[in-house]
C-alpha positions, 0 to 999 in steps of 0.5 A: 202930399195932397191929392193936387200937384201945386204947379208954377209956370215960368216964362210966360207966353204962348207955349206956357199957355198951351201948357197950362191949358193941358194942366187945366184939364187934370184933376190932379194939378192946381196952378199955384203960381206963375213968374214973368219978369213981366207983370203985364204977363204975369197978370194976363196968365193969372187971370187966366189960369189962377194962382199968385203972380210972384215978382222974382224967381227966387220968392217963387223957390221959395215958396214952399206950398210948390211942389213943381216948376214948369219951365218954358224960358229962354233956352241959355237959362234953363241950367241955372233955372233948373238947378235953383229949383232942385236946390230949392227941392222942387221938382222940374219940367223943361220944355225941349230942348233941354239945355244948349250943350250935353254939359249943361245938361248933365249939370241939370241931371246931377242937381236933381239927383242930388236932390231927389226930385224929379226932372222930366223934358217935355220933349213931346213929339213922340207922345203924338198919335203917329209915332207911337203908332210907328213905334208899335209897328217897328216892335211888331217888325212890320219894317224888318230890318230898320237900314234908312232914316229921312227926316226934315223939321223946316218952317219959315219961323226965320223969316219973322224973327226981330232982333228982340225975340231970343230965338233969332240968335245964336246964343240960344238958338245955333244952326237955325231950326236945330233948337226950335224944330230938329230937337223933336226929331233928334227925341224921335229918332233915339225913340224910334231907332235907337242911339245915333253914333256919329254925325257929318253936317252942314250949314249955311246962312243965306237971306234970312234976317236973324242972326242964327244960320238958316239951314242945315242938313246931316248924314248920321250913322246909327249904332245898329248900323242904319243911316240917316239924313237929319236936315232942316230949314229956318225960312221955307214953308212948313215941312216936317216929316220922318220917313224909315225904310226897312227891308220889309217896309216902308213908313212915312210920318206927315205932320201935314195931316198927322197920318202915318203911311205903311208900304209892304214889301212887295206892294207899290204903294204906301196905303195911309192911316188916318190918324186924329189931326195934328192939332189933336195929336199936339194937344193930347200929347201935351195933356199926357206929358204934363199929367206925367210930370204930376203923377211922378211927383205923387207916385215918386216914379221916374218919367218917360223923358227922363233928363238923360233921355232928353240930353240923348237929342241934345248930343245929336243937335250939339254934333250936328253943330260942332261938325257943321262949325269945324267941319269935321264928323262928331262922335257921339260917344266924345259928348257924352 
């Protein structure tokens, strides 16, 4: 292999850019190649960024100069768009979620498998400077004994959704903000706490204009025994925040200014980190993540966020709907 990663983009827009703004900057990745079924699309990225436009999926496959694909496409085609590219031999990125259901998922896991490449979710919330900080602090048992988890993944995307944008239906988004917002939380809470057992949810569709429901919330039990609320919503302000009480301490992560804030048992007060601004945080995770993806395809080494990692938060989000949609509690364990 040569001493550059030859990347193609598929499904082209403004995630793919930021994307491809990060590959941009690695000196061991080259934009080979992108593919939109629109060719004003095709042509804006490529102008941008380089490489050849192709006209079909299938003639970017087979393009055998590719060494990996990057996929940022509708979240109901990523199984069958992952599964043509292990066939083809290449290896894939997927940016989160994963796929709609654990199923699919694990079609996903056997393809690349199968094919001896890579497949490696960008599930890049934990890469961010706070959580990686509050994962050391865990590990260095500033928090004791981990009993109880808050998180909230909100933003009023809901309310701007047009019956054209896939995002606004159930198909590929179920449960409102669980597939664009409650998925980095789901990442986050595997990463930082550990596997969740089971799951009781709620939803309800209330006065947003898109198809898919407005807001949920779910109390989780975790396998070491702490608990959980894991809620969100489609047509509020923007609020995302993750807080975990332990027996010694407390911790609270706020995307509002990406600080995380630590209080000591036996203190009043939670004292605050700064930490780089949220914008930062999102743009070194990204650059980290996508210079991962290439140096596994070097090195042959597995990624962080494997597809197994990945389809652990896409067994929480299925839970949380099924118990949502049947009203009963979801064992974790039945899904995988």
């Amino acid at each position: 292999m040569s001493s550059k990663v030859r990347l193609a983009f598929v499904g082209l827009g403004w995630w793919s850019n930021k994307l491809a703004d990060a590959a941009a900057q690695c000196d061991n990745i080259e934009i080979a190649a992108c593919y939109s079924r629109s060719l004003e699309k095709r042509d804006l990225f490529r102008k941008q960024y380089g490489g050849v436009g192709k006209e079909t999926y299938e003639e970017l496959l087979e393009d055998k100069s590719i060494d990996g694909i990057v996929l940022t496409t509708p979240n109901s085609l990523h199984v069958t768009q992952t599964v043509d590219a292990a066939n083809y031999g290449k290896h894939v990125y997927v940016e989160k979620p994963m796929a709609i259901t654990v199923e699919e998922c694990k079609k996903m896991i056997d393809a690349s498998k199968s094919n001896n490449v890579i497949l490696m979710i960008g599930q890049n919330s934990r890469r961010m400077a706070r959580f990686r900080k509050a994962k050391q602090m865990i590990e260095q048992g500033l928090l004791g004994k981990i009993v109880l988890v808050e998180a909230n993944s909100s933003g009023d995307l809901g309310m701007k959704l047009t019956p054209d944008n896939w995002r606004g239906h159930k198909k590929e988004s179920p449960a409102g903000p669980l597939m664009s917002y409650t998925v980095h939380q789901a990442d986050n809470l595997n990463y930082l706490i550990g596997p969740i057992t089971k799951i009781t949810a709620f939803k309800s569709k209330l006065c947003g204009p898109a198809e898919t429901d407005d807001v949920f919330t779910s109390i989780a039990q975790f396998e070491n025994g702490a608990l959980g609320y894991i809620g969100g919503s489609f047509i509020t302000p923007d609020r995302k925040l993750l807080q975990i009480h332990g027996t010694e301490g407390v911790i609270l992560l706020d995307e509002d200014d990406g600080s995380i804030s630590y209080q000591k048992k036996g203190t009043k007060h939670m004292v605050k980190t700064i930490m780089p601004n949220p914008d930062q945080q999102r743009l070194d995770s990204l650059k980290e993540e996508i210079k991962e993806f290439a140096d596994c395809i070097q090195l042959g080494k597995e990624p962080e966020v494997t597809g197994a990692v990945g389809m652990n938060a896409i067994a929480i989000i299925e839970a949380i709907y099924r118990s949502a949609e049947n009203g009963n509690t979801t064992q974790l364990r039945d899904l995988l």
